[in-house]
C-alpha positions as CSV (number, residue, x, y, z in Angstrom):
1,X,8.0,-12.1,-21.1
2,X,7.8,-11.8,-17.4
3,X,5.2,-13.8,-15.8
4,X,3.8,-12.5,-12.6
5,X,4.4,-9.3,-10.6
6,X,8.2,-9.2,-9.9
7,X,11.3,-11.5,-10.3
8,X,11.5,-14.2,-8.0
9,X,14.5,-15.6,-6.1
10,X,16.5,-18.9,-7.9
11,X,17.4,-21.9,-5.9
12,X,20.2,-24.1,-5.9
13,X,18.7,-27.1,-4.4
14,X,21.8,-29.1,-4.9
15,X,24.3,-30.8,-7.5
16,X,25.4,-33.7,-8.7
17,X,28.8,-35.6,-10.9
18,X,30.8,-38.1,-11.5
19,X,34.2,-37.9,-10.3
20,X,36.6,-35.8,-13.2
21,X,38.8,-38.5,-15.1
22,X,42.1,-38.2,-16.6
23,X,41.7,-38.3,-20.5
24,X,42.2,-42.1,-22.0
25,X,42.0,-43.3,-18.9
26,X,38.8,-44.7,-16.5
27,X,36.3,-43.4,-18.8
28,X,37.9,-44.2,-22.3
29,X,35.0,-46.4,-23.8
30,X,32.2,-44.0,-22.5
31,X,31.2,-41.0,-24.4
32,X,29.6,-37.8,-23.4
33,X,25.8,-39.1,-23.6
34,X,26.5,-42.2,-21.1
35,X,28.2,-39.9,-18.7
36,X,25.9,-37.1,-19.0
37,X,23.0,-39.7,-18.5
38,X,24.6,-41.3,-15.0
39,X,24.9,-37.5,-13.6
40,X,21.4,-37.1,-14.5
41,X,20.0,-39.8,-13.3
42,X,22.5,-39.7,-10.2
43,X,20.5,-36.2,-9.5
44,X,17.5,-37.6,-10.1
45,X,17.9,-40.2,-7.2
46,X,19.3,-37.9,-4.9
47,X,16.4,-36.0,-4.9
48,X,14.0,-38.3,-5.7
49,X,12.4,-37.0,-8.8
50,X,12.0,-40.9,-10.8
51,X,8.9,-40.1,-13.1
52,X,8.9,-36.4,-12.3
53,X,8.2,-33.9,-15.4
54,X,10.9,-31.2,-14.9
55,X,9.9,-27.8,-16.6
56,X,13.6,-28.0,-18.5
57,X,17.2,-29.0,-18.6
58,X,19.8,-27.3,-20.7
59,X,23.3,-28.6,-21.0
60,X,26.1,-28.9,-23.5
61,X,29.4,-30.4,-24.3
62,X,32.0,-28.4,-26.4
63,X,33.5,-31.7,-27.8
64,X,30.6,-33.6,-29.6
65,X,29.6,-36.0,-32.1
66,X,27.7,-34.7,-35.2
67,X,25.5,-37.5,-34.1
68,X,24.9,-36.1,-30.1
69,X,22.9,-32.6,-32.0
70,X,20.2,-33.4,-29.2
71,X,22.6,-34.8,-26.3
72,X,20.6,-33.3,-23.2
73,X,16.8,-34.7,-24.4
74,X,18.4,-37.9,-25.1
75,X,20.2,-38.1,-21.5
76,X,17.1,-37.1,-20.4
77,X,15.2,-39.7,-21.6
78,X,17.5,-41.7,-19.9
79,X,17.6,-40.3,-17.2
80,X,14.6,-41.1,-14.4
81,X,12.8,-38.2,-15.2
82,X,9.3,-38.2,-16.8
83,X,9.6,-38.5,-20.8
84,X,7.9,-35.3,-20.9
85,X,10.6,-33.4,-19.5
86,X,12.1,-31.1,-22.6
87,X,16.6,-31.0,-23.1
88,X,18.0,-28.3,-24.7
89,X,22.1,-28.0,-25.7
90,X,24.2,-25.3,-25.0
91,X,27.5,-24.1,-25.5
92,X,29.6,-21.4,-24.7
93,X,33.1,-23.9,-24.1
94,X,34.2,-23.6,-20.8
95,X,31.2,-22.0,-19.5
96,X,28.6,-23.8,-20.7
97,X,27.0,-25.0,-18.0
98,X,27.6,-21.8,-15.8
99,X,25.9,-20.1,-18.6
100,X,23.3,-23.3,-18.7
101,X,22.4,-22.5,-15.2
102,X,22.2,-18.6,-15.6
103,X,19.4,-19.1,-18.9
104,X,17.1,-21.2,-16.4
105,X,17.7,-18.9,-13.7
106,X,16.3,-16.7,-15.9
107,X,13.5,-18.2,-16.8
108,X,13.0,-19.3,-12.9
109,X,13.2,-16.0,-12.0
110,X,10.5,-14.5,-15.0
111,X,8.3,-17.1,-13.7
112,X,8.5,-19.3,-16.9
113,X,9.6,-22.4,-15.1
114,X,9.4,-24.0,-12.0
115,X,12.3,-26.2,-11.8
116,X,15.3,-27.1,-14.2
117,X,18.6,-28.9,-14.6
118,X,21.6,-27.4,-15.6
119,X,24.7,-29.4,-16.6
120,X,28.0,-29.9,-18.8
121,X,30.1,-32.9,-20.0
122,X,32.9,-33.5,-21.7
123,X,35.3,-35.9,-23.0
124,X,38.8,-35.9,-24.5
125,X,38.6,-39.6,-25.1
126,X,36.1,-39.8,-27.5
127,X,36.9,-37.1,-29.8
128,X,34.8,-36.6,-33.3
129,X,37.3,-37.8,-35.2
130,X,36.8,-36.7,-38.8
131,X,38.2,-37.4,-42.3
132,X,40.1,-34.6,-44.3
133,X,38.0,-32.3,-46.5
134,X,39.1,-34.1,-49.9
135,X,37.9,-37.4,-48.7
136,X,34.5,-35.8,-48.1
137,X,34.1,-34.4,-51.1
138,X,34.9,-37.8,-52.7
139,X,32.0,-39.9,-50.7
140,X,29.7,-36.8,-51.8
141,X,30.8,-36.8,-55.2
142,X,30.5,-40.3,-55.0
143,X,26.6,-40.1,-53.2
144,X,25.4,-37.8,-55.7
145,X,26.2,-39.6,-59.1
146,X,23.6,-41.3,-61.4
147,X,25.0,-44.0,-62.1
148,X,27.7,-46.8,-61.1
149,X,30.3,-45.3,-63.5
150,X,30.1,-42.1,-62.1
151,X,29.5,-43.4,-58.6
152,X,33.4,-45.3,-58.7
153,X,34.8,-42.2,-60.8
154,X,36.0,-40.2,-57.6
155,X,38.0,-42.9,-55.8
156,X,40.5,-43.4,-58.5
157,X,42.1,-40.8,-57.1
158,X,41.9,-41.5,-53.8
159,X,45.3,-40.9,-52.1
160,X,46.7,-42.1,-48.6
161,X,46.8,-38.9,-47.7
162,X,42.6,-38.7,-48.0
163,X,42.3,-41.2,-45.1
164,X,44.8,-39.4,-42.3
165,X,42.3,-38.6,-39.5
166,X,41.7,-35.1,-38.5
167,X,41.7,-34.5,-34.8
168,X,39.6,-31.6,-32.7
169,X,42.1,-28.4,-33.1
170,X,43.4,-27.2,-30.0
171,X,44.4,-24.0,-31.3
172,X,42.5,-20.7,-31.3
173,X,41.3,-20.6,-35.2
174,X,41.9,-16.8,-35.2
175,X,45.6,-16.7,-33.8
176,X,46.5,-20.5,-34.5
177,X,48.0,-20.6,-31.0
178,X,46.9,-23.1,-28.1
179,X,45.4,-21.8,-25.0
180,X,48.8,-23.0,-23.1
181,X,50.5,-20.8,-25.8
182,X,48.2,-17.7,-25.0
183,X,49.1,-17.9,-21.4
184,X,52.1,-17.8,-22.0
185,X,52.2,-14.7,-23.6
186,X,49.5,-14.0,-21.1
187,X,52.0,-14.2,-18.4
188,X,54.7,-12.8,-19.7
189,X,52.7,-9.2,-20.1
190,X,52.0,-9.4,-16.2
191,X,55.0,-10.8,-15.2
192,X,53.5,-13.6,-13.3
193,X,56.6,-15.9,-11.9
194,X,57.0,-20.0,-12.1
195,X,56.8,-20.0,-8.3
196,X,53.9,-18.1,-7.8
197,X,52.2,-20.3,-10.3
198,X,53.5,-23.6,-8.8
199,X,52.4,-22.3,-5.1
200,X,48.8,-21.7,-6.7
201,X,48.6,-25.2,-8.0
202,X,49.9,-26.9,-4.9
203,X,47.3,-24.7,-2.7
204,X,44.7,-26.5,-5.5
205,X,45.8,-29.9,-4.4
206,X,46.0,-29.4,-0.8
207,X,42.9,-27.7,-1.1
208,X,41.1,-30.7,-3.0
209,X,42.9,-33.9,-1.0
210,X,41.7,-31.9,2.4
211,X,38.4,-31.7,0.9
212,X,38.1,-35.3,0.4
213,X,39.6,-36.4,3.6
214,X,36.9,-34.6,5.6
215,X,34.1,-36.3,3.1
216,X,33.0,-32.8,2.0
217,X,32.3,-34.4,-1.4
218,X,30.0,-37.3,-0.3
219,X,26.8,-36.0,-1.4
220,X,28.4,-34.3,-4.8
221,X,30.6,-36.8,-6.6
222,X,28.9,-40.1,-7.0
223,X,30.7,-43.5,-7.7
224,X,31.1,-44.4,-11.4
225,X,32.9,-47.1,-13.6
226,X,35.1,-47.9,-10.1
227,X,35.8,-44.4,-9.6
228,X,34.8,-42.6,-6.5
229,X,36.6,-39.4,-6.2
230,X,38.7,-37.6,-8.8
231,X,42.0,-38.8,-10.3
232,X,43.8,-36.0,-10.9
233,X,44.3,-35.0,-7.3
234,X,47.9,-35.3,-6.4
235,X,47.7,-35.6,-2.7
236,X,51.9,-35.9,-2.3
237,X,52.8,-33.3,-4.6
238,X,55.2,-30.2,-3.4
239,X,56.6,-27.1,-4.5
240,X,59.5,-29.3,-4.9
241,X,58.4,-31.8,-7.7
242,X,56.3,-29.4,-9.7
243,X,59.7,-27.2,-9.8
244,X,60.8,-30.1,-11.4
245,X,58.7,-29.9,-14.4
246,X,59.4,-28.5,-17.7
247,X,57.5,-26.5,-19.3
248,X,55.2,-27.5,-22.1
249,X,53.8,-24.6,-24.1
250,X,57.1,-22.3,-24.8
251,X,60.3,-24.5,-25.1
252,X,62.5,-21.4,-26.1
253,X,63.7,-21.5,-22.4
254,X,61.1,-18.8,-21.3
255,X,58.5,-21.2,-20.6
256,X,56.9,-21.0,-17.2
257,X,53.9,-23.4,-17.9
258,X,54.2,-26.9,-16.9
259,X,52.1,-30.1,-16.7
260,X,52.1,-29.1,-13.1
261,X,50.2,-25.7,-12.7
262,X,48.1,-26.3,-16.1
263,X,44.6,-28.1,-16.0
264,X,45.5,-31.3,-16.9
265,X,43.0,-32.6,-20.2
266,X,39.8,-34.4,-18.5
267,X,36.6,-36.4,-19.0
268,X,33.5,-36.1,-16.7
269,X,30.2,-34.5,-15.9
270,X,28.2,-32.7,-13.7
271,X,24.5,-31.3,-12.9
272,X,22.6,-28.7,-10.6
273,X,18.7,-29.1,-9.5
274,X,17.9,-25.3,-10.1
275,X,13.9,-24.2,-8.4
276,X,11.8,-21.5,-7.3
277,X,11.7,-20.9,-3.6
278,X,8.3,-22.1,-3.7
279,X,9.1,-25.1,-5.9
280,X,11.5,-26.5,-3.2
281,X,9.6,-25.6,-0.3
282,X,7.3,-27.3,-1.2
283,X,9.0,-31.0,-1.8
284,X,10.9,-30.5,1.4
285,X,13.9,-29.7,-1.1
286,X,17.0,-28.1,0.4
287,X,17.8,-24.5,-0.7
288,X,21.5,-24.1,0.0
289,X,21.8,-20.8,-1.5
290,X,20.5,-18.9,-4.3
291,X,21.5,-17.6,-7.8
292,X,21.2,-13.7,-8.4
293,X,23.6,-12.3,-10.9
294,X,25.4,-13.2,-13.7
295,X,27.1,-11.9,-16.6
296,X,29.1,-12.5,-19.6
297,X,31.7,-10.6,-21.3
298,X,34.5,-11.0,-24.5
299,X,38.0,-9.4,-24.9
300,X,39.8,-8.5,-28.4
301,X,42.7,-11.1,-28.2
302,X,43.1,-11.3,-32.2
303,X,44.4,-8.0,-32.6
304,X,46.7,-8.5,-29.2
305,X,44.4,-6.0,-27.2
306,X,43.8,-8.2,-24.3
307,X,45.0,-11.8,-23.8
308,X,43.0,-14.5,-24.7
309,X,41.6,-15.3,-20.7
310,X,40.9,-12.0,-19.5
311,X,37.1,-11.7,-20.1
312,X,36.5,-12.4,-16.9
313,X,38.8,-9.6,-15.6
314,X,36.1,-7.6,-17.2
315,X,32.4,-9.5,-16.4
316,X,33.5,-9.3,-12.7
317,X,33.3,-5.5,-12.8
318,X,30.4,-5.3,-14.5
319,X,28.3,-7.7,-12.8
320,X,30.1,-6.2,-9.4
321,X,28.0,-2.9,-10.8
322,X,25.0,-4.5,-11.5
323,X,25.0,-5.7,-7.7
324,X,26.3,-3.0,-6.0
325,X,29.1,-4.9,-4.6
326,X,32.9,-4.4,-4.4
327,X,35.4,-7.6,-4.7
328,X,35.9,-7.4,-0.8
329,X,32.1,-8.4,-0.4
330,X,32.5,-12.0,-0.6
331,X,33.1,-15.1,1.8
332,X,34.6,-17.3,-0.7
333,X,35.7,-17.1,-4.8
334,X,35.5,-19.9,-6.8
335,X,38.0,-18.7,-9.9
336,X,38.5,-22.0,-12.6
337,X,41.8,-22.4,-13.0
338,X,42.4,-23.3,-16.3
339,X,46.0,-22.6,-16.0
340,X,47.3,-20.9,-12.5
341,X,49.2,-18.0,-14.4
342,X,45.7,-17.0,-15.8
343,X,44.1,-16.8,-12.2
344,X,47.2,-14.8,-11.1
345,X,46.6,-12.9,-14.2
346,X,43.1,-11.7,-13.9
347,X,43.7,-11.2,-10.1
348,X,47.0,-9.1,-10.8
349,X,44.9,-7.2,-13.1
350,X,41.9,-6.4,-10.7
351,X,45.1,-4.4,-8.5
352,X,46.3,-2.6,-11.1
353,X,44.9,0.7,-11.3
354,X,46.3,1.7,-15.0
355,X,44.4,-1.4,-16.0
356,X,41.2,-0.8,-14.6
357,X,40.9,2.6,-15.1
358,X,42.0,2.6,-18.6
359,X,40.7,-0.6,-19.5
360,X,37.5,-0.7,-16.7
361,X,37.2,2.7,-16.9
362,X,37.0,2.9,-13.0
363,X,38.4,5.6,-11.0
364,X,41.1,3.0,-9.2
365,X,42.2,-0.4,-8.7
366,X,39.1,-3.3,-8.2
367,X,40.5,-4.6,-5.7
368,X,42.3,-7.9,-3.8
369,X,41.1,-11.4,-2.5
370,X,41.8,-12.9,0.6
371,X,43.8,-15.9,-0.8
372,X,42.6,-18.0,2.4
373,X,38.9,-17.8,0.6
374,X,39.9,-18.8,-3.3
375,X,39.1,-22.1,-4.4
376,X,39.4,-23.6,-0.6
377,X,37.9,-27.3,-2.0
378,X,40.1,-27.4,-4.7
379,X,40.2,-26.0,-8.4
380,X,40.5,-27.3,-11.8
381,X,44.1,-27.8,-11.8
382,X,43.9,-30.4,-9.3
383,X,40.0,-31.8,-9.6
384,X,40.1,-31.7,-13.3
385,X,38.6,-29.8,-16.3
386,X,36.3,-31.2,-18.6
387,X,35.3,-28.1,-20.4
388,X,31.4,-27.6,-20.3
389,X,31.3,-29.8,-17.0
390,X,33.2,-27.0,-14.4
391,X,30.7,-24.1,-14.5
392,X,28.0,-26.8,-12.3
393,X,31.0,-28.1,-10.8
394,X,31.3,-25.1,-9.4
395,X,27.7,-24.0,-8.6
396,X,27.1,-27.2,-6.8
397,X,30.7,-26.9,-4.8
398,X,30.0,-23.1,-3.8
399,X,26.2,-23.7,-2.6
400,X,27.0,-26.7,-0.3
401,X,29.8,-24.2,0.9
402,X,27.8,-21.3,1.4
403,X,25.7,-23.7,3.2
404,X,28.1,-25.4,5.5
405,X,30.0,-22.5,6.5
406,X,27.1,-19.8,6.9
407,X,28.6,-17.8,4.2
408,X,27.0,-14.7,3.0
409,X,28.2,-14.3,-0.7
410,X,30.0,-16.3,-3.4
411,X,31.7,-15.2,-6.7
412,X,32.3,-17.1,-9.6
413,X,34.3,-16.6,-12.3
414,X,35.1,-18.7,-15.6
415,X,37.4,-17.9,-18.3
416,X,36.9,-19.8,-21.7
417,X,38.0,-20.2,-25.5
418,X,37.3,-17.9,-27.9
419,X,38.0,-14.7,-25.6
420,X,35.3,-14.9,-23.3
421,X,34.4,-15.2,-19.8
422,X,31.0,-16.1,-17.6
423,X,30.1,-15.3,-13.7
424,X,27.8,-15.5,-11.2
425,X,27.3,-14.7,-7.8
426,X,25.5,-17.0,-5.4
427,X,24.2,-15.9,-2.0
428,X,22.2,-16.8,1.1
């Protein structure tokens, strides 16, 4: 229920991470509560909120331990922040945290809350490794009996078989294919070249090392387990080596996804100090640029209808309506690039009028980007992708941008598993 007289403006007062890690690499004998804890806590001295009660902080992690059912409130408790501050988990895979952020602006803007954290982590290298089914039913079997006869019946069948770990799936569980594999197809449909995907990737990577090199990231990636910027970054890569690549996902010769222009599998975290106006003002707190819209959307990929990654060719529009805006009226786009062929993708399909008027229902084409304005710190392919941690990543990246740079308006746009996509817009 709304609280007060009228909505009220969100603030981004500022973000926080640790740099993005290669999977099994740096952070292999961390998990997703230690990392999610130092981002906190990170936050927390940045801003200097030690002992403060917060109203709330909601985050998530898509890969998770049966045993981390209340990650947030325990990496809050961890964190610096008074004890009394409530966590709440999240998911919507790769958008978790964008869509973290947009349920506290919410309840920022309804007057609910003062002042929240949103956040994501994730890690690759600590999977929840599980045992097959027939194992389980075993040690329940087992659990259940009355007495020691009964309890040793159901492992004199135990086979080796029982004991072969199951891994996370990486496959969509309605289709079977992997996301790489639904790009493909993805691709193919929009004809979306090799070179234009390799030129996207190396513009990521420029993008991100130029970044860096002018310390645009002090003040957002903070130092942790020896690292202090993000390993993925290929700062002597070229059109030339990724052509050298072969791709990964379709080996039939077809293939036009490589190592090279796909988001390479990461571990990391990140957080956002979301406020009222008031709530910053205040403290003395920064207000680099505000939240206003958001907006979620799904796409039928079972039944082939749409490809797995276009949701956000759709949420766009409709959050576009909501504002009154057109896709011209922005200074900068922050698009995840899960794979480049699915940025190209969703931006080939914004010009298309057939598309969006059969599929939009508008009477032309959306629209085209200015290039010179997508992703210009860098994007997942290069920075890294650990799934609920790139929604703040971006938040944070795009408000200290907006800020620098004067810039009016910001879009955000996040694809994710499942068929579905989150975005925002931020502005001044």
């Amino acid at each position: 229920m709304l609280v007060g007289s009228s909505p009220r403006r969100v603030a981004i007062v500022g973000g926080m991470r640790i740099p993005f890690a290669r999977g099994n690499g740096a952070y292999a004998h961390v998990g997703n509560q230690e990392m999610l804890t130092a981002t906190l806590r990170g936050l927390v001295d940045r801003f200097g909120l030690q002992g403060q009660r917060l109203d709330d902080v909601a985050a998530g992690a898509v890969m998770k331990h049966s045993s981390q059912c209340n990650l947030t409130r325990e990496s809050v408790l961890d964190s610096g922040l008074a004890a009394e501050t409530p966590g709440l988990d999240v998911q919507r895979a790769c958008g978790t945290s964008l869509e973290a952020a947009i349920l506290l602006g919410n309840k920022i803007a309804l007057g609910q809350i003062d002042c929240a954290i949103a956040g994501g982590v994730d890690t690759v290298s600590d999977p929840p490794v599980v045992y097959p089914k027939s194992f389980q039913q075993r040690l329940l079997r087992s659990y259940r009996a009355k007495s020691a006869g009964e309890r040793l019946g159901p492992w004199f069948g135990l086979r080796p078989k029982d004991l072969r770990p199951v891994l996370p799936g990486i496959a969509e569980p309605h289709t079977g294919l992997s996301m790489g594999e639904s790009t493909e197809l993805m691709v193919k449909t929009w004809g979306i070249s090799r070179a234009d995907q390799d030129q996207l990737a190396l513009e990521s990577h420029q993008n991100a090392a130029a970044a860096y090199a002018s310390g645009f990231y002090q003040g957002l990636v903070l130092e942790y387990l020896g690292l202090t910027s993000d390993n993925n970054i290929r700062t002597d890569t070229s059109l030339e080596k990724l052509a050298q690549l072969k791709p990964v996902f379709d080996l039939s010769g077809n293939g036009t996804l490589t190592a090279g222009n796909s988001t390479p599998m990461t571990d990391g975290a990140s957080a956002v100090l979301l406020a009222s106006e008031a709530w910053a003002r205040e403290r003395d707190l920064p207000v680099l640029a505000f939240l206003t819209y958001g907006k979620v959307a799904a796409v039928d990929y079972v039944h082939k209808k749409e490809g797995l990654l276009m949701a956000p060719a759709f949420a766009v529009p409709r959050m576009l309506n909501d504002a009154g805006l057109t896709l011209e009226d922005f200074d900068f786009y922050e698009i995840h690039e899960a794979f480049a062929g699915q940025v190209l993708c969703t931006l080939k399909a914004w010009t298309d009028p057939v598309f969006c008027r059969d599929k939009l229902g508008l009477p032309g084409a959306l629209g085209s980007i200015d290039r010179a304005k997508l992703n210009v710190k860098g994007g997942s392919l290069a920075l890294g992708h650990p799934f609920a941690a790139t929604g703040t990543r971006i938040v944070a990246t795009l408000a200290k941008i907006l800020d620098e740079q004067q810039g009016k308006r910001g879009l955000i746009s996040v694809c994710t598993a499942g068929g579905m996509g989150v975005t925002a817009i931020l502005e001044r």
